[in-house]
C-alpha positions in Angstrom: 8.6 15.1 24.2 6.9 11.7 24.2 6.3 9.5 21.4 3.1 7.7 21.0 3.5 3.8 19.7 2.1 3.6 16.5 0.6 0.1 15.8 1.8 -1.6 12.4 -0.5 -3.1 9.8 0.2 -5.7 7.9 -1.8 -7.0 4.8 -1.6 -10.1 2.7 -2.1 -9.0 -1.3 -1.5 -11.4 -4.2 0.2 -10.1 -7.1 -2.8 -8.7 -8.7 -4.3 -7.0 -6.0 -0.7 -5.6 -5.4 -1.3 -4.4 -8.9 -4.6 -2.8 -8.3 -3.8 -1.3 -5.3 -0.8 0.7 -7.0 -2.9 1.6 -9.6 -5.3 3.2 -7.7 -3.2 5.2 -5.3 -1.5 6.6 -8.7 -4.8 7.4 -10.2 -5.9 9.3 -6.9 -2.0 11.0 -6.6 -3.4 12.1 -10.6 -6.5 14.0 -9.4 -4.2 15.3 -6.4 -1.8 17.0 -9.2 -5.0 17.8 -11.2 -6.3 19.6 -8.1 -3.3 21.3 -7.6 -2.7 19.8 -4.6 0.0 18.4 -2.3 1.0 15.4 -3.7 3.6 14.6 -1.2 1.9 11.9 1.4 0.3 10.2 -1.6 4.1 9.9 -2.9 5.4 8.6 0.1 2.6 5.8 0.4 3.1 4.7 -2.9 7.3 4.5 -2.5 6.3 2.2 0.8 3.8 -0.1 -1.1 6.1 -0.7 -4.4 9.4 -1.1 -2.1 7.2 -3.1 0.4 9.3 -6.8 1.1 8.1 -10.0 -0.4 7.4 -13.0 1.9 6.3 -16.4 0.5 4.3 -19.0 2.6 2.0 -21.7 2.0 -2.1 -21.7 2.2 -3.4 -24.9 3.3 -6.3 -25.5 1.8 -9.2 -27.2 4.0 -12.0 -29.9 2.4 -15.3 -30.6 4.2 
């Protein structure tokens, strides 16, 4: 059997967006359960984005 590569994304989110973004996933994972359905993706992308690793680095900012 032969694996296919899968490419990795990564994103840059600020601590609110963070915020948001968990927020929203949970809100959709609500209708999921509301829907009675399979909840079980939704709860492994959310356990990836709220363990997801920190990384600090500076933004230079540019003036005209």
């Amino acid at each position: 059997m032969k694996y296919i590569k899968q490419p990795k994304r990564h994103i840059v989110l600020d601590d609110f967006e963070w915020r948001a973004l968990v927020k929203g996933i949970n809100e959709y994972r609500k209708q999921v359960i509301d829907e009675d359905g399979c909840v079980e993706v939704v709860n492994e992308l959310l356990i990836k984005i709220i363990d997801a690793p920190t990384k600090k680095f500076k933004v230079m900012e540019v003036s005209k």
